[in-house]
VMD Tcl script that draws the C-alpha trace (Angstrom):
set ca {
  {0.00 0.00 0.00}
  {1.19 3.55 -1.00}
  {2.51 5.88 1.98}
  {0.62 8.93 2.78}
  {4.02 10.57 4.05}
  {5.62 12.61 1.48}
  {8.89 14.24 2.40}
  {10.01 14.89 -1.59}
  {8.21 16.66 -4.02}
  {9.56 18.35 -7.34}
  {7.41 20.64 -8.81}
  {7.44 23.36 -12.08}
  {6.38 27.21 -10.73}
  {5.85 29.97 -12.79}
  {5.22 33.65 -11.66}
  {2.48 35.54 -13.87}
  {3.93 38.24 -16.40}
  {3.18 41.82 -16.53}
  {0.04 43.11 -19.07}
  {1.52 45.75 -21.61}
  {0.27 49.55 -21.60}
  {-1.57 50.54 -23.57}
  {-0.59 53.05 -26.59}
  {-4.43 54.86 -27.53}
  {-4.98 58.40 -28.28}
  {-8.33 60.24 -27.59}
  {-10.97 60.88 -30.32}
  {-13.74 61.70 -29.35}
  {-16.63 63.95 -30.63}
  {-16.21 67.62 -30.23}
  {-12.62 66.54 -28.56}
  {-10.89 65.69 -32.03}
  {-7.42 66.19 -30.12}
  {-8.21 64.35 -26.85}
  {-4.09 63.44 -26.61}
  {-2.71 60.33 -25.16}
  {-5.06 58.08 -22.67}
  {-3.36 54.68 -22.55}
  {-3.36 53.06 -19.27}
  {-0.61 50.86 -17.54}
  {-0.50 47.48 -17.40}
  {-1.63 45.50 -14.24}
  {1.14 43.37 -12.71}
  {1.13 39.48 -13.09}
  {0.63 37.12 -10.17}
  {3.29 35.57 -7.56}
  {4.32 32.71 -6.20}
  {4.07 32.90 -2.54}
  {4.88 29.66 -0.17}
  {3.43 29.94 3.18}
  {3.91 27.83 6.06}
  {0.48 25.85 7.79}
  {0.61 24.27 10.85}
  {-2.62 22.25 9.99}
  {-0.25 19.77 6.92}
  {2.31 17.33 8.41}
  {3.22 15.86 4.63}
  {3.85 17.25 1.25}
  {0.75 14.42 -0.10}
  {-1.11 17.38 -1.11}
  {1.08 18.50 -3.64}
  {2.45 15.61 -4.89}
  {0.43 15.41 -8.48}
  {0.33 19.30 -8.83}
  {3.07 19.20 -10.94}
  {2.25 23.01 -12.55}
  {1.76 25.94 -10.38}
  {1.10 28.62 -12.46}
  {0.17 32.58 -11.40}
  {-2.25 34.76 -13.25}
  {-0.77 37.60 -16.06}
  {-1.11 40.62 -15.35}
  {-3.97 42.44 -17.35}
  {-3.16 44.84 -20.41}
  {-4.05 48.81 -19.87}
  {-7.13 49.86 -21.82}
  {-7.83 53.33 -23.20}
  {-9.01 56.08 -21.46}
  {-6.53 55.58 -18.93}
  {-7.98 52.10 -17.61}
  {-5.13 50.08 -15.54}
  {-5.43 46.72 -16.63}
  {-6.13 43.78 -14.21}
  {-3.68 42.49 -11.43}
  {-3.07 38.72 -11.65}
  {-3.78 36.94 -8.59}
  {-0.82 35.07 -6.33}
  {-0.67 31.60 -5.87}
  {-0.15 30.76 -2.34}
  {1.22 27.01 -1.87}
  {0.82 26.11 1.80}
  {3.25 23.75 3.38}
  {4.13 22.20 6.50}
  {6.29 23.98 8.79}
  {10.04 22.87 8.33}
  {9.96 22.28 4.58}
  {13.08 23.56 2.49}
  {13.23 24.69 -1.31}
  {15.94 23.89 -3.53}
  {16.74 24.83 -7.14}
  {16.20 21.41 -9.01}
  {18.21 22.38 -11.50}
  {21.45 23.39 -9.87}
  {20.59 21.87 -6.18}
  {21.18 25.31 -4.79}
  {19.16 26.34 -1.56}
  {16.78 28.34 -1.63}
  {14.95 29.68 1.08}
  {12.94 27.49 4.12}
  {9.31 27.80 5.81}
  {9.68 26.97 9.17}
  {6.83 28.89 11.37}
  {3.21 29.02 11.06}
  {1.96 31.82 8.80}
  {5.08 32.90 7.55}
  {5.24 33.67 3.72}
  {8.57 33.35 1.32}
  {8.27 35.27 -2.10}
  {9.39 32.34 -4.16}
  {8.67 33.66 -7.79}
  {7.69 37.77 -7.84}
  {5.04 38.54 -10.82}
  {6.08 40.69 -13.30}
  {5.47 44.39 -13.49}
  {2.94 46.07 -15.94}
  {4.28 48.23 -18.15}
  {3.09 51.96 -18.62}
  {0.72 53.43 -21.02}
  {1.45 56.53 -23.13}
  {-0.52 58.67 -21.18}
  {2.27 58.38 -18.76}
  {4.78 59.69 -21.47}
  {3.60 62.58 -22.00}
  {5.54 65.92 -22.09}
  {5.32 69.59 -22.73}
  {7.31 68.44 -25.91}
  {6.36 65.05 -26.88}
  {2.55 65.80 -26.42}
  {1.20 62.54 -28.22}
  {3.46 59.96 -27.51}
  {3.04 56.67 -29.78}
  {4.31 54.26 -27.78}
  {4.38 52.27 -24.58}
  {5.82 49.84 -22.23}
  {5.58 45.93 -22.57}
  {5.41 44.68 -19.30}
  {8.04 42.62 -17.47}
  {8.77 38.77 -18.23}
  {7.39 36.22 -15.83}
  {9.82 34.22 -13.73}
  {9.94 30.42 -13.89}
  {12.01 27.56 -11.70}
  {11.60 23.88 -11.11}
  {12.15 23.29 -7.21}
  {12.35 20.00 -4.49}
  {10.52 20.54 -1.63}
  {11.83 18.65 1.28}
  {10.56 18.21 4.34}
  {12.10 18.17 7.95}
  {9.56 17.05 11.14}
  {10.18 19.87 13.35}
  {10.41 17.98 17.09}
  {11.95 18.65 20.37}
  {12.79 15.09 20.84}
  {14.69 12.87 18.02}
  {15.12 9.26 18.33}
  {18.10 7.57 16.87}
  {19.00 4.11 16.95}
  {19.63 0.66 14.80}
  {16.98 -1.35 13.42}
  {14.91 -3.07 16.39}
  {16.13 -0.80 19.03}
  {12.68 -0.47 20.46}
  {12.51 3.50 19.12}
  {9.03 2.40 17.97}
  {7.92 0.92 21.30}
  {9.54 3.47 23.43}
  {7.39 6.54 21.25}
  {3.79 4.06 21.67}
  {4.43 3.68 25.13}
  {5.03 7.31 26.16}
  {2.36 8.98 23.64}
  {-0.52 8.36 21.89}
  {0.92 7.45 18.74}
  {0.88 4.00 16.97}
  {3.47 2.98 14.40}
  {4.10 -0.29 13.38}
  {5.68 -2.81 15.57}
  {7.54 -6.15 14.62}
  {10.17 -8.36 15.41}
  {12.35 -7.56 12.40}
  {14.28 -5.18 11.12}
  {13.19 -1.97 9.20}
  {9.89 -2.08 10.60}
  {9.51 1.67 10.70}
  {9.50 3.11 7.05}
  {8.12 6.56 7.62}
  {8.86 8.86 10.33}
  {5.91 8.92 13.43}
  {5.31 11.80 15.52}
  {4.20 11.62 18.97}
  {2.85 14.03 21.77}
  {4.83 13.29 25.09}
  {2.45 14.20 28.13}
  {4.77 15.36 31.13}
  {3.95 16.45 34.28}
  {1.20 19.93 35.11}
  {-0.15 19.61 31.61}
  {3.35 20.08 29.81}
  {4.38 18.19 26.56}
  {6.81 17.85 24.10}
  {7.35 16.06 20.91}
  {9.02 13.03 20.11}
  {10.31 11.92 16.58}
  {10.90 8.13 15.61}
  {12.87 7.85 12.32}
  {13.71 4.67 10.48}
  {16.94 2.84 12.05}
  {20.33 3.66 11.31}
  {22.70 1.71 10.46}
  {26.88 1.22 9.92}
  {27.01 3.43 6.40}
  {23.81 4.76 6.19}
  {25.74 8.31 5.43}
  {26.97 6.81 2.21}
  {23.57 5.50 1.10}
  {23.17 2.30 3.02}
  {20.14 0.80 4.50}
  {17.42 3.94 3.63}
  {20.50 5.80 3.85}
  {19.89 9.84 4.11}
  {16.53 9.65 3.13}
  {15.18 10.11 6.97}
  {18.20 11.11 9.06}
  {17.58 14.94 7.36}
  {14.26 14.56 9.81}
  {16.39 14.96 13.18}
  {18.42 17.81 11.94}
  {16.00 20.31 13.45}
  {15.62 18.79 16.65}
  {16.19 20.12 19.81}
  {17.67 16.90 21.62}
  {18.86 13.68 20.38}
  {17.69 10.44 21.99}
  {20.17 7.68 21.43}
  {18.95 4.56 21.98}
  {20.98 1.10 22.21}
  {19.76 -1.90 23.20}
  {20.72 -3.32 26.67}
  {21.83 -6.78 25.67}
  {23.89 -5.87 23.43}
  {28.12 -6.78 23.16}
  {29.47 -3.30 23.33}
  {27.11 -0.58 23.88}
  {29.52 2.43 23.91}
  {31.17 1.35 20.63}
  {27.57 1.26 18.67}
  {26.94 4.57 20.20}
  {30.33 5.90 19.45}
  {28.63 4.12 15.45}
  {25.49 5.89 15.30}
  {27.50 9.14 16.51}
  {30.12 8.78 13.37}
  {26.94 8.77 11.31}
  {25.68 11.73 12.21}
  {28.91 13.75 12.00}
  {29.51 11.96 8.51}
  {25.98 14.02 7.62}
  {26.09 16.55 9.27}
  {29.05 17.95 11.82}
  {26.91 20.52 13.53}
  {24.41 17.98 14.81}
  {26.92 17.02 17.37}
  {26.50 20.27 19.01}
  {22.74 19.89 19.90}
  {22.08 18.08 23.75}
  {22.20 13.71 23.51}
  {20.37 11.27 26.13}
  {21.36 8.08 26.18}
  {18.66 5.17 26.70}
  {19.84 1.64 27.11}
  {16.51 -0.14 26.37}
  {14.96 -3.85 27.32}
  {16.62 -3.36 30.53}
  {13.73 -5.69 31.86}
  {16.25 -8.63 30.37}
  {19.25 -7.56 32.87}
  {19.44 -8.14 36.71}
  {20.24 -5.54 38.99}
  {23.60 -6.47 38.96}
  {24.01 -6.37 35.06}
  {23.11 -3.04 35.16}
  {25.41 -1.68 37.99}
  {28.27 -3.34 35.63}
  {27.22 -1.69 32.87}
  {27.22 1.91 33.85}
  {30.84 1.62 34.40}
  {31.59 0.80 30.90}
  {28.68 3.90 29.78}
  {29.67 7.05 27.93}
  {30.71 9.61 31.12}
  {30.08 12.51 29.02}
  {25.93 12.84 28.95}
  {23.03 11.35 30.91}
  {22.24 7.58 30.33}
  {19.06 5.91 31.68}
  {18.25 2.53 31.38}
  {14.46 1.39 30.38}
  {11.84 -0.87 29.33}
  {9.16 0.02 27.56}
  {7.23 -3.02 27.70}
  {7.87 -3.15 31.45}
  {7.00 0.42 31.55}
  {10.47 0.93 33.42}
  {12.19 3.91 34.26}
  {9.53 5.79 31.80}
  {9.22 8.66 34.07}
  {13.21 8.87 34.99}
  {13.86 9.13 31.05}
  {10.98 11.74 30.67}
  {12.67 13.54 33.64}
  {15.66 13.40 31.87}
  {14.34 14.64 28.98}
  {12.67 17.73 30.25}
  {15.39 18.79 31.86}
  {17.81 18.69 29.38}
  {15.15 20.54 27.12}
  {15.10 23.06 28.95}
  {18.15 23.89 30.13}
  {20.01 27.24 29.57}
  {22.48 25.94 27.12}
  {19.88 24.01 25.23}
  {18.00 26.62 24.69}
  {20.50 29.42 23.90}
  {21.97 26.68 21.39}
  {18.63 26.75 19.95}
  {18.36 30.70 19.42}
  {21.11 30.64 17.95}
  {20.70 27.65 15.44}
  {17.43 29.29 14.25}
  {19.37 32.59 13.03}
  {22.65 30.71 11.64}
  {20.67 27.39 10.58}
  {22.88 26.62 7.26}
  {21.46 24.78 4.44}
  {23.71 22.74 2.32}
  {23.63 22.70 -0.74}
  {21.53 19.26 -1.87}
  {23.71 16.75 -3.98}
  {21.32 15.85 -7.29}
  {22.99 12.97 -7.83}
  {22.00 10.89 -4.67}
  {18.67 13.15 -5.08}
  {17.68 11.17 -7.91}
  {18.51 7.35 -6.34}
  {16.27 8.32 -3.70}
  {13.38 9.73 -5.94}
  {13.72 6.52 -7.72}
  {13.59 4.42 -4.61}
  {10.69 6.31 -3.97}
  {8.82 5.36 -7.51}
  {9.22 8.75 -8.73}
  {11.15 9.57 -12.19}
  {11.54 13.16 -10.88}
  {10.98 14.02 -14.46}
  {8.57 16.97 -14.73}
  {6.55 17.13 -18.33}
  {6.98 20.99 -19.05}
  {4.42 23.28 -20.50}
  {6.30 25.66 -23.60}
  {6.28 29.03 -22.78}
  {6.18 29.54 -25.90}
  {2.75 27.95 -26.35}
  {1.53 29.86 -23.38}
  {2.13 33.29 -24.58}
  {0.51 32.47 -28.12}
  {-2.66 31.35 -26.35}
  {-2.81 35.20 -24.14}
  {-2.16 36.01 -27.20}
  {-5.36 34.87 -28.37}
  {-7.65 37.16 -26.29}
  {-6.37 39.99 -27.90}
  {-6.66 38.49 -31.89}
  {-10.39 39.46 -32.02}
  {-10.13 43.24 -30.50}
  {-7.80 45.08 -32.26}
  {-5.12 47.45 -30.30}
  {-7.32 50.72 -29.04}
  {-3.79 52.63 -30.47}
  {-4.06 51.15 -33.73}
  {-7.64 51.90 -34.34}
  {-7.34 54.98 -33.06}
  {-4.79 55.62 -35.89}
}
mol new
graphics top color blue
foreach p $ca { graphics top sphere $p radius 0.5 }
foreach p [lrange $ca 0 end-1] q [lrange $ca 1 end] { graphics top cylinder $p $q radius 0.2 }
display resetview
């Protein structure tokens, strides 16, 4: 069965183009010499990408493959300003980045409710003679054309915005660990890869507070260089606030796989080692007392670890304790500030863009209107009026 969770889209946008002025002189009875009355041109349409709380997936844009704005209406004689075309507003979820398809280049992100990114501006309308004239040139025969429309092919991604991210290998219990603590219910199973989507879940703490949690598919040894789903979902824990390691607790060496899913974040992206890390040595309810006491000793010293069962519903509230603290602490949150004015986009590589559109079912390949063909049917309104200049002549 198709997934409703879209992260990737590729779509064709085109801004609307400005209407011409018009060039018409006045001739009217008993006003033989009326002078120049063309009016200006009303401006064409823009594309306008605005951020909506209320989407969680780019499905709703995923066959609207054309996004066109209006043109701009042509000026009419005396002095009427022609029509302005109206913008297109494309809502998104919050978190999404553009990129130039063609070159990869970024190109701007949405990532608050409400906000609004000019992606494509609508031409100008050029001005009518009327506007031309002069003490000298009293009947000016000509006029402005108005200004070209704009056109780009960009990828939407997306990036779950989340104060919690959960990173792990296959089967760490990620999965159990988010149904246990919210409401949420992704799939469960007792093999590897279950998750194939990211899940987001609402983490009830204590006094009414919350937070949210993101599970992503599980990592694993050289999923930076396209292994397992590779970078497909680890760009959905770059905007989290805190990263939730977790490692299961009967495993051979827990620091070293740590130390493994750390080198795969820093082999993606170096500045997600600065954000605040939990560790959370799961299925604890298959170690003794004693097992446990050993194993701290051998733990990372250098953040909190907490060991816990989700099925046993152990040490639940230590981890959320955990959590909220290190969510809201000082440095966490000044971190935060900061990454939010000096976030830095890379640059997406259109190579690897393309494996994963293909893994996806998607050819990526967009079936493009002419331009050409486009102008010639505007064109059209205009075949059975004649030009108000040219009759005046």
């Amino acid at each position: 069965m198709e997934s409703n969770f879209v992260d990737y889209v590729k779509i064709y946008c085109r801004s609307g183009k400005g209407g011409r002025g018009s060039m018409h002189l006045r001739h009217v009875k008993y006003n033989p010499n009326g002078g120049p009355d063309g009016g200006d041109g009303g401006k064409g349409g823009s594309i306008i990408l605005r951020g909506n709380h209320n989407y969680w997936t780019l499905l709703h844009l995923k066959y609207e493959r054309h996004i066109f704005a209006e043109h701009g209406g042509n000026g009419g004689k005396d002095k009427c300003h022609g029509t302005d075309g109206k913008d297109v507003y494309i809502d998104v979820p919050c978190g999404t980045v553009v990129y130039d398809a063609e070159t990869g280049k970024y190109v701007c992100d949405v990532t608050y409710d409400g906000q609004e990114v000019m992606l494509l501006k609508g031409g100008r309308g050029g001005l009518g003679n009327f506007q031309f004239r002069t003490a000298t040139n009293q009947a000016p025969r000509y006029a402005q054309p108005g200004e070209p429309m704009q056109e780009m092919t960009i990828i939407l991604e997306l990036k779950l915005l989340a104060d919690v991210g959960l990173v792990g290998f296959p089967n760490a219990g990620k999965s159990t660990l988010l149904s246990s603590l919210s409401n949420a219910r992704p799939k469960i199973a007792n093999y590897p890869f279950t998750t194939m989507e990211p899940s987001l879940g609402i983490v009830g703490y204590r006094e009414g507070k919350s937070f949210v949690m993101a599970d992503i598919p599980g990592i694993i040894e050289g999923a930076s260089e396209g292994k397992g789903l590779g970078l497909r979902f680890l760009r959905h824990i770059e905007r989290n606030s805190l990263l939730l390691f977790m490692v299961p607790g009967d495993t051979d060496d827990i620091k070293r796989e740590y130390e493994i899913l750390l080198n795969e974040l820093r082999q993606f992206n170096p500045d997600m080692l600065d954000k605040h890390r939990v560790l959370a040595i799961t299925k604890c309810d298959l170690l003794d007392d004693e097992l446990i006491e050993m194993l701290r000793e051998t733990l990372p010293q250098d953040l909190p670890c907490v060991f816990i069962s989700a099925v046993a519903n152990k040490g639940l509230d230590e981890l959320k304790d955990v959590l909220w603290r290190e969510l809201n602490a000082e440095s966490n949150k000044l971190a935060a500030v900061m990454a939010e004015d000096t976030l830095v986009h890379r640059d997406k590589d259109m190579t690897r863009f393309a494996e994963e559109m293909a893994d996806e079912g998607e050819d990526g390949d967009i079936e493009y209107v002419d331009v050409e063909d486009i102008d010639e049917l505007d064109d059209l309104e205009y075949l059975d009026e004649p030009d108000e200049g040219e009759g005046a002549r």
